[in-house]
Each structure stands twice: as C-alpha cells, then as structure tokens.
N, C-alpha and C positions, 0 to 999 in steps of 0.2 A: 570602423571606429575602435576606437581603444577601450577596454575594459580589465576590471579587475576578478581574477575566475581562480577556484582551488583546484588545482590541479594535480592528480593521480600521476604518478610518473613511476612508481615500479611497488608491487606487492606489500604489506607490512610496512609501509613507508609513512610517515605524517605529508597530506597535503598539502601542497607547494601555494601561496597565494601568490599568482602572477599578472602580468602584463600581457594581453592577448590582444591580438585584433580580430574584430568579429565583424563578419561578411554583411551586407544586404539583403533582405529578405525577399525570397522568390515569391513568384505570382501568388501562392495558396501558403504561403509563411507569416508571419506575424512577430515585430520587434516589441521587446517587451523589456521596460525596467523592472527589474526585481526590487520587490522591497520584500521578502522574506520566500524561506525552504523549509517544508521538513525535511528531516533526514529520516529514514526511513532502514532498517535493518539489511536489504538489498542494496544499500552505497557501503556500506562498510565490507558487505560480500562480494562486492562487484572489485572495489578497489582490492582483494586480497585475491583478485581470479577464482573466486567460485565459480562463476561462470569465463570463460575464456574471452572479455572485454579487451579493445583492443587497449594500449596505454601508449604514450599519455593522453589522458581522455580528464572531462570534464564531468561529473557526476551532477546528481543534484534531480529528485525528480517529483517532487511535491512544492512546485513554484508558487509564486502571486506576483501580481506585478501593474505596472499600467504600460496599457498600448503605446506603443511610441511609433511605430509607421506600420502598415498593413501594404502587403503586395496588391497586383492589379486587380486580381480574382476573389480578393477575399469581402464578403457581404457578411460576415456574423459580428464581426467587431470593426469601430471606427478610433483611431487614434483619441485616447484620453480615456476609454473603456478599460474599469475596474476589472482582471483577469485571474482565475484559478487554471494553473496547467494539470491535465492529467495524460495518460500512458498515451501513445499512439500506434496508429491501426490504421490499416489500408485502403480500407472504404470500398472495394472491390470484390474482394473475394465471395466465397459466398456467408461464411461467418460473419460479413461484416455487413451483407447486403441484407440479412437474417436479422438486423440488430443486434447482433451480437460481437460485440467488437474484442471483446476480451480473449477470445476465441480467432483472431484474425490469423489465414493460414500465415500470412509473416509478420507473428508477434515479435520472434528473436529479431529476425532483422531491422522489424524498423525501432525497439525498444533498448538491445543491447549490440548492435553493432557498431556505434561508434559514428555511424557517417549515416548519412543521405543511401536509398538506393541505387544511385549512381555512383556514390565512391566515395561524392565527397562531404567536405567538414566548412560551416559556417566558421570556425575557430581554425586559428595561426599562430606562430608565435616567431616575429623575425621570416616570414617565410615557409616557415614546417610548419607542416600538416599536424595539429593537435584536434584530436577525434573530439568529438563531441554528438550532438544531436540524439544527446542520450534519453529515452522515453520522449523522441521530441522535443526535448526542451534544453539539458544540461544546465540545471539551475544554481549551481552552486557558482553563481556570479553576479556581478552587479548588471548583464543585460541578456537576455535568452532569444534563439529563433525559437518559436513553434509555429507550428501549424496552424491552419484555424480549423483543422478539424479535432485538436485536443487542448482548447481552450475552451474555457465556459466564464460569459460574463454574469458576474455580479453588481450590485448594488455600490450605489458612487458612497455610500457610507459603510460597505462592507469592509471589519476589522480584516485584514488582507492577513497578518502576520498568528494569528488564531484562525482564519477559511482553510491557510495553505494546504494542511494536511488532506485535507477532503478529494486531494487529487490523486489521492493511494491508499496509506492504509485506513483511513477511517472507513471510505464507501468501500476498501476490499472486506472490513468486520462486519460492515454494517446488512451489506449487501449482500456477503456470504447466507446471512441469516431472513432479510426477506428477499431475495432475489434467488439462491440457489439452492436452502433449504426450501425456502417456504413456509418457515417452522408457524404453528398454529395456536391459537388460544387454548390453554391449560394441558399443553403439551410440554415433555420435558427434553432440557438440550446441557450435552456437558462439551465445555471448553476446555480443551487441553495447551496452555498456553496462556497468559493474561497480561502479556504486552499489549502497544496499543490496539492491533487487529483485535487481540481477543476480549478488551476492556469494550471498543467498540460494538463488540459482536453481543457483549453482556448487556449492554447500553438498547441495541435496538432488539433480544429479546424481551426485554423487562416491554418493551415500548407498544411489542406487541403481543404482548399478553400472555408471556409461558409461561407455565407452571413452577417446575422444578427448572432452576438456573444453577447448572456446577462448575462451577470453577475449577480445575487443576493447574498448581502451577511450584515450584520448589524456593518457591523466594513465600514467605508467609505476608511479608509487606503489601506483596503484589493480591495475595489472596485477601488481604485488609480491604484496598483498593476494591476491588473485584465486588467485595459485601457491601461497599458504598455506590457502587454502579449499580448494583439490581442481583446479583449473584444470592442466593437461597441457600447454597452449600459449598460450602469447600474441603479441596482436598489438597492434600501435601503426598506427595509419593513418597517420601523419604520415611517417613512414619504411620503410610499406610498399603492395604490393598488396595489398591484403585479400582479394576476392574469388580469385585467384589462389594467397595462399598455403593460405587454406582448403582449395581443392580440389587441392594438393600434399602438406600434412598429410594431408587423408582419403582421398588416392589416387581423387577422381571427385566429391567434394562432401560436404557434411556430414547427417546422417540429420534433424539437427533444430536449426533456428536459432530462435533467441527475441531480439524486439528490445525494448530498453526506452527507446528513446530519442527516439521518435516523430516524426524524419527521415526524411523521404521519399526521400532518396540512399541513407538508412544502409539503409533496409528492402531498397532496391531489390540494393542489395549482400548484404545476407540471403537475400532469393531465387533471385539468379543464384550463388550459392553452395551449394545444396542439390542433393544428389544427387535420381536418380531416385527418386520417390517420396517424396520428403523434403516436409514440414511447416515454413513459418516463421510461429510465434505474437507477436502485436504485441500490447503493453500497457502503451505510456506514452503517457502525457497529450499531446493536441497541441490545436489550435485546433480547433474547426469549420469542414469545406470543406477540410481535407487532402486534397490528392488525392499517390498514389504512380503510378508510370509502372513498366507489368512486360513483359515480352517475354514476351507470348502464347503463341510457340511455343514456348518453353523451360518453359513452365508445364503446355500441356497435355502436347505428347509426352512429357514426363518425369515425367506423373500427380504434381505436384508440388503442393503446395495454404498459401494462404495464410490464415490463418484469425486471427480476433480472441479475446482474452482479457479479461475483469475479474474481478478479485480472484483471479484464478489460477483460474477455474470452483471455488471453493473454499467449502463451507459452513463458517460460523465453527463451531460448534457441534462439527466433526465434526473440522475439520483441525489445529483451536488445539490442542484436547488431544493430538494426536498428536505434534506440533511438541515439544507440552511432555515427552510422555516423550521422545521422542528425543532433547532437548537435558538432561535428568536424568539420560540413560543416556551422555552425553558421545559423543554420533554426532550432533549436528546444534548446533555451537558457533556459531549466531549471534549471541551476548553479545560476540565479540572483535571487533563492526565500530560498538560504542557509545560516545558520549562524555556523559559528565552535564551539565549544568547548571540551574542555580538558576530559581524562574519569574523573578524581578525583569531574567533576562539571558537572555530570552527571544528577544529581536532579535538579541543575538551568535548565539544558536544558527539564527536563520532565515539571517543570512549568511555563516555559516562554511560552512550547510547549501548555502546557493547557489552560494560560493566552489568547493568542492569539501574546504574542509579538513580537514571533515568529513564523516567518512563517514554515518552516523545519529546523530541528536541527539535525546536523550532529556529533557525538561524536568521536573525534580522539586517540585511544589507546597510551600508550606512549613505546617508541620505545625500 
C-alpha cells in the first residue's frame, strides 16, 4: 500500500515527507494506522548517526494507532483494536524469557537496525530498499508494521495522541524509578536531567512516596516544571555545587540518583552524591566507548552501586496499563509536559525537541 513516511535520508538533514510503499504484515506482524508519535530525543540522535542507523530509514518510535490487519499467528489484537507501540525484543533469549525484555540479547538489532532479522524492510520507495522496522514499528508515518509482541491494546476511548508517549520515554522515567530503583517511602532520589524521562521519573517518585525529590537541570523553566511535578528541591549547576548541595539537603547523600543525561561528569557527580548504600541508575543515550571515571573507594566502602537501565527494566504489556489507570485516576498527570503538532511540521517538532522549548512533542497524523 502506499503511504506517507518522514524519511531520514543523510545526517543534519530536515526529514523528507515521502511516498513509500509499505509491504504486508508477516504471520506475528500487525498493520497499524497511526493516528499519532512521540518523538522522543533518540529520533533526532538516531537521524544525526549517534548510533550508526542504517539511512534512508524511517524513524518514529512511540506510535498509537488502530489495527488495520493482524497476520495468521497473531492472537493479542484483532483489526479495529485501539494500539500503543512500544521497543522490540526477541522473546527468545534468555533476558527475554526472564521478563525482562529491555535487556534482550538483540536489543540493537531488532530496535536500531533498520530491517527485519532477515534483512529485510516492510518500506520501498520505487523499488529501493528504504529501512525501517525501527523499534519495530518506524512510526513516523501515516501506517506502521509491528509486531504483536510490542504492541499493547488499550481502551476503544483511549486519548491515542496523549497514551503515545508511554511507549518510551514516559514508562523508561517512570519505570526507571519503581521498577529498577525500587525507590521507597520517605526516601530520597535526585534527578539529573528534567526532560520528559526525568519529569516522568519526578511524577512516579512523588506517586510513591519519597521524601527528598531533586531536580538538576540548566534550563530554570524546566526546574519550574520539575516543582509542579512533585520535585522538593532544585538545582541549577551553573550557579551551584551540585554534588555538595545534594548531600546538605539529604544531610550525608542521596538514597537514589537517576541520570538521564549520559555525561560522564554529570554521572560522575551522581555518584559521588549518593549516600551509603545508595544506587545511581543511568539511561540516556550516549555514543559507544563512553567511558565514566568513579572513586573506587567511595563506591566500595559506601556499598554504593552503579547500575544501568533500559526502558525503565519495564514490560510494555504490564507497565503501560498501569501508567494508564494512574493517569485516569488524575495521580500520574504526564499529559501537562505535551505540546501537539501536525505531521506536515514534523521538523519544527524535532527542533523545538532539540532546542529544549519543548518539552515532549507529540506528532498528530492527518486523518
């Protein structure tokens, strides 16, 4: 079928809105209309080769949509079922056979290489191979393949174009914080970063009960935001000690730091910030061959531990729905950190996304 797709076609370049033809969905694949994407700070890194994606490729990977045909094998959705796309994973491995799908030994591959395990690409254009099948889904288009192991249906009245985000960075914030901290009632946790991960990450400590809520971030606006979401303290690096004011607030260090910003300084100040026995969870995109520099001795004697995150340790299946009653039951308002726009102003949304002057961009397909 023919469809309309933004398509990535060389580094630093604005998004091509093209003509593609897009294949039929295999036995465990699922056709889906998109009626809305977030964009998400990994499409704008992805399009610029942070990571080596193949090009031209189709981005897009916090979809919504309605079923439009399901393959032979698929039993979890029936054509006309309301859908949130989130990351995909193998279901095989043992990370995955663990529950733990975030952790799938072929995350890269089945999330950022462009094709199918096999090679190939649901998307064409005239003939040539244009990659896609990106997290599964490549939703920056009017129709997506996924899978039906990274879809999750919702509700035939669910706001589709406000759910989308919950297929990334909301449950990576939210989940980072009950799912791979575990952070605890009247415990204290600082966020370095307060994009939407870390607004989200604010949102479900306040939800579950922590103490001392810190914000870090160099935009004050965003630290504004951050004290409307549940945040208890803020800090500005530019006109402070971070690590110093940390452990003056929490009187010896903080119980649980989360970084979202994937600076090697910023982490480093995460760590040396953590109380005895304190946890700091890292889960924002950086290059391959980061390396972070930690004081050994302040990590062991202080049983202190630094540990990695993706997708918040968070199965779609299990956390979206939760997400969703709690933001139904008005306890987890991540709807106040979105801003709309149309597909045709797809670019303004990717650099308002980069600028900062946007906090989450949401892209609405047209009908």
């Amino acid at each position: 079928m023919k469809i309309q797709a933004a398509v990535a076609r060389a580094p630093h370049t604005p998004l091509a809105i093209e003509t593609l033809d897009l294949g039929e969905p295999r036995p465990d694949e699922v056709l889906i209309r998109v009626v809305a994407t977030g964009i998400c700070h990994t499409d704008p890194a992805m399009r610029d080769q942070a990571y080596p994606v193949p090009q031209p490729i189709v981005l897009g990977h916090e979809g919504s949509g309605e079923v439009v045909r399901v393959g032979a094998s698929v039993t979890k959705v029936v054509p006309g079922n309301r859908v949130l796309m989130s990351y995909n994973s193998c279901g095989v491995c043992p990370s995955c056979r663990a529950n733990a799908p975030g952790f799938c030994h072929d995350f890269f591959g089945r999330n950022f290489a462009g094709q199918r395990p096999d090679g190939s690409s649901p998307l064409s254009s005239n003939g040539a191979l244009v990659h896609g099948y990106f997290f599964g889904q490549s939703s920056f288009a009017t129709y997506a393949i996924a899978r039906e192991r990274n879809v999750v249906k919702v509700g035939d009245s669910a706001p589709l174009d406000r759910y989308c985000p919950l297929g990334c960075s909301i449950q990576t914030g939210a989940g980072a914080v009950m799912n791979a901290l575990q952070v605890r009632p009247g415990r204290s946790l600082a966020v370095f970063g307060v994009g939407p991960v870390g607004l989200s990450a604010i949102l479900a400590a306040h939800l579950v009960g922590a103490g001392r809520i810190i914000a870090i971030d160099l935009l004050d606006a965003r630290l504004e935001t951050a004290r409307e979401f549940g945040a208890t303290h803020t800090i500005n690096p530019r006109s402070n000690d971070t690590v110093k004011q940390l452990v003056e607030v929490t009187a010896g260090g903080v119980d649980y730091a989360l970084d979202t910003t994937a600076s090697a300084s910023v982490i480093r100040q995460a760590t040396d910030a953590l109380a005895p026995r304190g946890v700091c969870a890292i889960l924002g995109a950086s290059k391959a061959g980061t390396e972070v520099s930690l004081d050994v001795i302040h990590m062991m004697t202080g049983g202190r531990q630094l540990r990695g995150t993706v997708e918040g340790d968070s199965r779609p299946d299990v956390i979206i729905p939760q997400l969703i009653q709690l933001h139904e039951a008005g306890r987890f308002p991540f709807d106040r950190m979105l801003k709309f726009y149309e597909f045709a102003d797809i670019n303004q949304a990717l650099a308002e996304t980069e600028s900062g002057e946007c906090i989450k961009a949401v892209v609405r397909m047209p009908t």
